[in-house]
Backbone as JSON, one array per atom type, in Angstrom:
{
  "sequence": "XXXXXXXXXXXXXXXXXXXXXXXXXXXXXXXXXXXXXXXXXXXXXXXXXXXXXXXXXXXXXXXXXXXXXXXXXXXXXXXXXXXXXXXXXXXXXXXXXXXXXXXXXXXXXXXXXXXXXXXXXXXXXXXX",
  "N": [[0.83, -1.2, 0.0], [1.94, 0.94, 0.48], [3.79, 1.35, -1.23], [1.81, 2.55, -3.33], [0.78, 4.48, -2.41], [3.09, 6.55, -2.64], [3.49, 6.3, -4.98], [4.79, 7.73, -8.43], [4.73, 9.34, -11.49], [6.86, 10.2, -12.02], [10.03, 9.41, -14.33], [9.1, 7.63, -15.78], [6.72, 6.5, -18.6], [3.07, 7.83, -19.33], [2.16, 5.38, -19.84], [3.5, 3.64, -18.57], [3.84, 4.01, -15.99], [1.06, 4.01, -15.46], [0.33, 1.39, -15.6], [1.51, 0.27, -13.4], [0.43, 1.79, -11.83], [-2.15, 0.46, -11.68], [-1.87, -1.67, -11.14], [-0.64, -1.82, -8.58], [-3.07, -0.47, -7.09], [-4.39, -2.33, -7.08], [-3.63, -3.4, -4.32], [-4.86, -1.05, -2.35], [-7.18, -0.82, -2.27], [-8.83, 0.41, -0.4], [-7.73, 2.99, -0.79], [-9.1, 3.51, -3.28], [-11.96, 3.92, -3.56], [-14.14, 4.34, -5.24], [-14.94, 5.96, -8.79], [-13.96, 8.43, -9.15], [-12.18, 9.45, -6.99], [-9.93, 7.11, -7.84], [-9.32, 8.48, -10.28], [-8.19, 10.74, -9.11], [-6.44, 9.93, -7.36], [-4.75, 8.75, -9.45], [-3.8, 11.57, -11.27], [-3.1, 12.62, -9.65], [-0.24, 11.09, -9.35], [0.89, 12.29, -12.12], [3.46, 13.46, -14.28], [3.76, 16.93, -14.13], [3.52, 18.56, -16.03], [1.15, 16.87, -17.28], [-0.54, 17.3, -15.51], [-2.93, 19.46, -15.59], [-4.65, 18.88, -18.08], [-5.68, 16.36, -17.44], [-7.46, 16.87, -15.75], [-8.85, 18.39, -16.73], [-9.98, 16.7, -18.27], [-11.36, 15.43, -16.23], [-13.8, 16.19, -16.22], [-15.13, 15.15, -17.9], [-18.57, 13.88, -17.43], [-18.46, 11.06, -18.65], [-16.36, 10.1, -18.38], [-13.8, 8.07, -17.02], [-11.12, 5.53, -15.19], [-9.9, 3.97, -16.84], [-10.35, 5.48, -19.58], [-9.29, 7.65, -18.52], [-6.36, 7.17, -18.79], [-5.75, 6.66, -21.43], [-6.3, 9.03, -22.7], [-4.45, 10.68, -20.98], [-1.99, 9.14, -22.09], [-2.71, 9.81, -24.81], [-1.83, 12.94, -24.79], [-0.11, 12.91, -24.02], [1.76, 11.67, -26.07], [0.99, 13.65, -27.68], [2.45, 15.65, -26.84], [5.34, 15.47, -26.63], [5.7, 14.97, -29.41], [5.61, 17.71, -30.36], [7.17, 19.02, -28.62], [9.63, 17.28, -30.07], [9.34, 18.51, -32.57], [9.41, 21.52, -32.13], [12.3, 21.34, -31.36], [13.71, 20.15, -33.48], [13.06, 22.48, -34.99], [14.12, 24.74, -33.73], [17.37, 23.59, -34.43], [17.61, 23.64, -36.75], [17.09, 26.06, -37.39], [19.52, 27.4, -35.47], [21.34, 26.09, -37.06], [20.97, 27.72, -39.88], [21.21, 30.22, -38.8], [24.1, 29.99, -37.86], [25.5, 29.75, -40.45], [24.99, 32.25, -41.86], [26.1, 33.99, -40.5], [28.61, 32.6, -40.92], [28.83, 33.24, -43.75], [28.85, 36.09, -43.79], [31.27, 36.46, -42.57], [33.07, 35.9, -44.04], [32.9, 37.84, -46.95], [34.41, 40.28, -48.67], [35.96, 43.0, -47.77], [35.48, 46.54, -47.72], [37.09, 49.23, -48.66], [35.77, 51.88, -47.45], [34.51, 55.09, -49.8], [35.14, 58.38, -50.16], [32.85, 61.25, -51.1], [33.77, 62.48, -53.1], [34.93, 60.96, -54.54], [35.08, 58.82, -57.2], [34.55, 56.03, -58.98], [37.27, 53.35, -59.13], [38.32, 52.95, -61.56], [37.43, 55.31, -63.16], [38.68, 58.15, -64.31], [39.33, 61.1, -62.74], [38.45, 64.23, -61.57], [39.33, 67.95, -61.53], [38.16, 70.08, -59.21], [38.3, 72.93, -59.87]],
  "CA": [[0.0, 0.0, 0.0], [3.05, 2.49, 0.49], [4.22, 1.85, -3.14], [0.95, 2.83, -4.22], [0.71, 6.13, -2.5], [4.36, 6.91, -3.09], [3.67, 6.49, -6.73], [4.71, 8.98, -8.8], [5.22, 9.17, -12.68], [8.63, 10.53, -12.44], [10.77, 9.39, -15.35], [8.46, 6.97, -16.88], [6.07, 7.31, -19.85], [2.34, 7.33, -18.94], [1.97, 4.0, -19.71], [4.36, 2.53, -17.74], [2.69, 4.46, -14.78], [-0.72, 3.44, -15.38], [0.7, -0.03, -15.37], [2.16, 0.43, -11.97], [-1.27, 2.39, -10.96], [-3.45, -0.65, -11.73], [-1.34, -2.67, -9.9], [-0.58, -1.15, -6.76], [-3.97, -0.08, -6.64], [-5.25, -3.7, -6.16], [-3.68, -3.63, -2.75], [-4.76, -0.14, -1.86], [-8.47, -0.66, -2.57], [-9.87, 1.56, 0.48], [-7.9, 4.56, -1.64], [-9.98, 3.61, -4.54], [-13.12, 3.03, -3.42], [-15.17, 5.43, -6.09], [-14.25, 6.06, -9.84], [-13.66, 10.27, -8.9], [-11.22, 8.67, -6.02], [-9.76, 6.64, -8.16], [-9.39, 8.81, -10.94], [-8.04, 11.7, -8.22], [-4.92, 9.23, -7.37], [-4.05, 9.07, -10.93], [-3.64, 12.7, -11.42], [-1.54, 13.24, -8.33], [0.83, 11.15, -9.49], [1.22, 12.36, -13.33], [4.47, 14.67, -14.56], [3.09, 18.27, -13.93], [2.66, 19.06, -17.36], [-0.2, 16.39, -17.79], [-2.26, 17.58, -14.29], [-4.42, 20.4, -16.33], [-5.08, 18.22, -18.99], [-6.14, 15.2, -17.33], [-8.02, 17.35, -14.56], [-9.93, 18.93, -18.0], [-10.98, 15.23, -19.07], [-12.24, 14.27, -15.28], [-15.14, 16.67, -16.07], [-16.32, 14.57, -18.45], [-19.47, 12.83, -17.01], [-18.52, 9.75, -18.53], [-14.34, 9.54, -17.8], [-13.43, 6.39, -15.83], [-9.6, 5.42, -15.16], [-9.35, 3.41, -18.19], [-10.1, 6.6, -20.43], [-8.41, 8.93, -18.66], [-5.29, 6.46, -18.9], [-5.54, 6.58, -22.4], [-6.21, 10.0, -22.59], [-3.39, 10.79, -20.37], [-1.36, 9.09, -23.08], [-2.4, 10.68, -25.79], [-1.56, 13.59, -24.5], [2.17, 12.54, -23.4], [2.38, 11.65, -27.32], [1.44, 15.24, -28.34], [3.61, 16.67, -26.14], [6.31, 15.25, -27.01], [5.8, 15.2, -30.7], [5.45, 19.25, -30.12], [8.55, 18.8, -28.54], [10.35, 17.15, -30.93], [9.24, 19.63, -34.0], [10.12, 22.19, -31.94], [13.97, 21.05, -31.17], [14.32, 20.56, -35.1], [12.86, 23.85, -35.55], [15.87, 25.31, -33.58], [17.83, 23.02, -34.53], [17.53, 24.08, -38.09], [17.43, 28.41, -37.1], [21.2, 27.79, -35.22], [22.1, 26.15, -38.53], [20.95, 28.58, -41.05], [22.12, 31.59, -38.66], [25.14, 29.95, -37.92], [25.72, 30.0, -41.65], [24.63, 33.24, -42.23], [27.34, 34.54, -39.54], [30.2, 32.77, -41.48], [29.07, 34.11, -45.13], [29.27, 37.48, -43.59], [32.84, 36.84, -42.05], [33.65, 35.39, -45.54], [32.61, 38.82, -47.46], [35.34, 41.29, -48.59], [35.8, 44.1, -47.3], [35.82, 47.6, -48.76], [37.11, 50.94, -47.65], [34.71, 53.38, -47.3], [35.1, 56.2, -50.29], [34.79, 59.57, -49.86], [31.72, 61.4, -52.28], [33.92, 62.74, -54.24], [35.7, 59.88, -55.14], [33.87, 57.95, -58.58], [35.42, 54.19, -58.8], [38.47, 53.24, -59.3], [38.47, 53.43, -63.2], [36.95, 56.82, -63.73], [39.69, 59.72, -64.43], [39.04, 61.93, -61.05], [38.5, 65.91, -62.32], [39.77, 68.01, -60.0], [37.47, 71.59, -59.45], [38.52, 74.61, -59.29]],
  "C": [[0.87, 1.26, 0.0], [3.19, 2.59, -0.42], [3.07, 2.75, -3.65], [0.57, 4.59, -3.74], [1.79, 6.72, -2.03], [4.56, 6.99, -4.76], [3.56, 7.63, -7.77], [5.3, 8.93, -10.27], [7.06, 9.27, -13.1], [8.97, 10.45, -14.17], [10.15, 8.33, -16.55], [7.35, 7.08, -17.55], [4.78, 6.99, -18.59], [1.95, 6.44, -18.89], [2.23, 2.83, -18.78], [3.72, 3.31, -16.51], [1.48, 4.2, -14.56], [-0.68, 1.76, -15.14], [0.66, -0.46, -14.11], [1.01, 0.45, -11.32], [-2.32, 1.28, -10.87], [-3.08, -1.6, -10.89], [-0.81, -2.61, -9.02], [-2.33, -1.21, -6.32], [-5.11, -1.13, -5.97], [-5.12, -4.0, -4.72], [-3.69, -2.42, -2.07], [-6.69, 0.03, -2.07], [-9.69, 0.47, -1.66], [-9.28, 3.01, -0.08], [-8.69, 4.54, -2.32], [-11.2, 3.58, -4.51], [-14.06, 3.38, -4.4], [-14.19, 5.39, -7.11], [-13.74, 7.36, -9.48], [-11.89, 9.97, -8.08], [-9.89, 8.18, -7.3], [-8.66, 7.6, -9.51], [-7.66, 10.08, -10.65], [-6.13, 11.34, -8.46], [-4.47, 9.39, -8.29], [-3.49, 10.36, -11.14], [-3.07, 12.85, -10.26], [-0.64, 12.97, -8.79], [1.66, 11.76, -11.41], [2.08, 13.39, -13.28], [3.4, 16.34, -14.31], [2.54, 18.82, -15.23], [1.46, 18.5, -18.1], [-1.25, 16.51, -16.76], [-3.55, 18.11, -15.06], [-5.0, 19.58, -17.27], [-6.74, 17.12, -18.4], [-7.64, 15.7, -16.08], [-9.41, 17.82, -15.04], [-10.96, 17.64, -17.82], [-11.69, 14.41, -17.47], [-13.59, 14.83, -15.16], [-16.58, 16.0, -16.55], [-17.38, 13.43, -17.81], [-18.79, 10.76, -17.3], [-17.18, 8.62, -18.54], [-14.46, 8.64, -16.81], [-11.9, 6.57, -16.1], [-9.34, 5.14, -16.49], [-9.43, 4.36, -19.29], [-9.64, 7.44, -20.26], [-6.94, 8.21, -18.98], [-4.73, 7.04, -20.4], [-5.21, 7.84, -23.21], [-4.94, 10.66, -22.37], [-1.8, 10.34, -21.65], [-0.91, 9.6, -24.49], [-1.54, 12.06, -25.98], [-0.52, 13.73, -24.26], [2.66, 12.83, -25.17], [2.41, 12.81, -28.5], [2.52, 15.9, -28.12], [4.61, 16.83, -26.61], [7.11, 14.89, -28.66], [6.22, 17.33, -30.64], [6.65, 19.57, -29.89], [9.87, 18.8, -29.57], [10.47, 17.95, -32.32], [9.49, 21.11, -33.61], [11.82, 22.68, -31.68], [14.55, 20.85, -32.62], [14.4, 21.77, -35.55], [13.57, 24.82, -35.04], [16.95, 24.96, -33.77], [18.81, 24.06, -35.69], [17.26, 25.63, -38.16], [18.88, 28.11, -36.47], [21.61, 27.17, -36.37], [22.26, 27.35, -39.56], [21.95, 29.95, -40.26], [23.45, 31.58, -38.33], [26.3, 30.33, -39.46], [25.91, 31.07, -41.83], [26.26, 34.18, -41.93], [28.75, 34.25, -40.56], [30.1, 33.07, -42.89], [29.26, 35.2, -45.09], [30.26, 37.91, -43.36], [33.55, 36.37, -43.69], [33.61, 36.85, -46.59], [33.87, 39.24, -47.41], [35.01, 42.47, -48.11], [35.88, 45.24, -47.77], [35.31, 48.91, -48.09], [35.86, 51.67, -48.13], [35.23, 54.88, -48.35], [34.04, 57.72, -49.93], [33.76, 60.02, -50.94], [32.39, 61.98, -52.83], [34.72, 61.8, -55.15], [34.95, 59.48, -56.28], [35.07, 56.41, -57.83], [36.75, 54.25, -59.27], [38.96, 53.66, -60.85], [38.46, 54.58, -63.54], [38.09, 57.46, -63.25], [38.97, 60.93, -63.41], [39.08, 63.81, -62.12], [38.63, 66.18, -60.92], [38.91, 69.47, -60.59], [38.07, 72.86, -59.26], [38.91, 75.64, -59.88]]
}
């Protein structure tokens, strides 16, 4: 009964926590006694970034463990898709601007002429 309310998602996916949760929970049955209960435990122990979620889906009238489980999952596998298309998508901006940086150090350089100067070619008139 301690495992079970010591249980805490930590480092593993939701799955592997809901695993755990079903089976602890068989020898913790006076926590569980109600689906709400039941439901409650679950959401204590989930990573922090799936509480609001899962807290959303216990409104629904007709959520039980086994759908918020699943739920709960889905939700891991957005995340972390979101995740992952975001870490390419900087990935791929320090590439390009890394680039950018060394075509600019690559550039020649060129003095600064004065306005009355023309280019190099053109025969200079002098006024006066």
């Amino acid at each position: 009964m301690q495992k079970f309310l010591n249980l805490r998602q930590g480092g593993m996916s939701v799955k592997e926590y809901g695993l755990k949760f079903t089976q602890f929970s068989k020898h913790a049955l006076t926590l569980v006694s109600d689906s709400k209960a039941t439901m409650n435990k679950f959401v204590m122990g989930v990573s922090d970034l799936m509480v609001n979620e899962c807290r959303s889906a216990m409104l629904i009238p007709s959520m039980d463990i086994s759908h918020l489980m699943v739920h709960a999952e889905q939700i891991e596998e957005q995340k972390l898709k979101q995740v992952g298309r975001e870490l390419k998508r900087s990935m791929a901006d320090d590439g390009n601007s890394s680039k950018v940086r060394f075509e600019i150090q690559d550039k020649p350089k060129f003095r600064k002429r004065f306005s009355n100067q023309g280019p190099p070619n053109t025969p200079r008139v002098n006024k006066g």
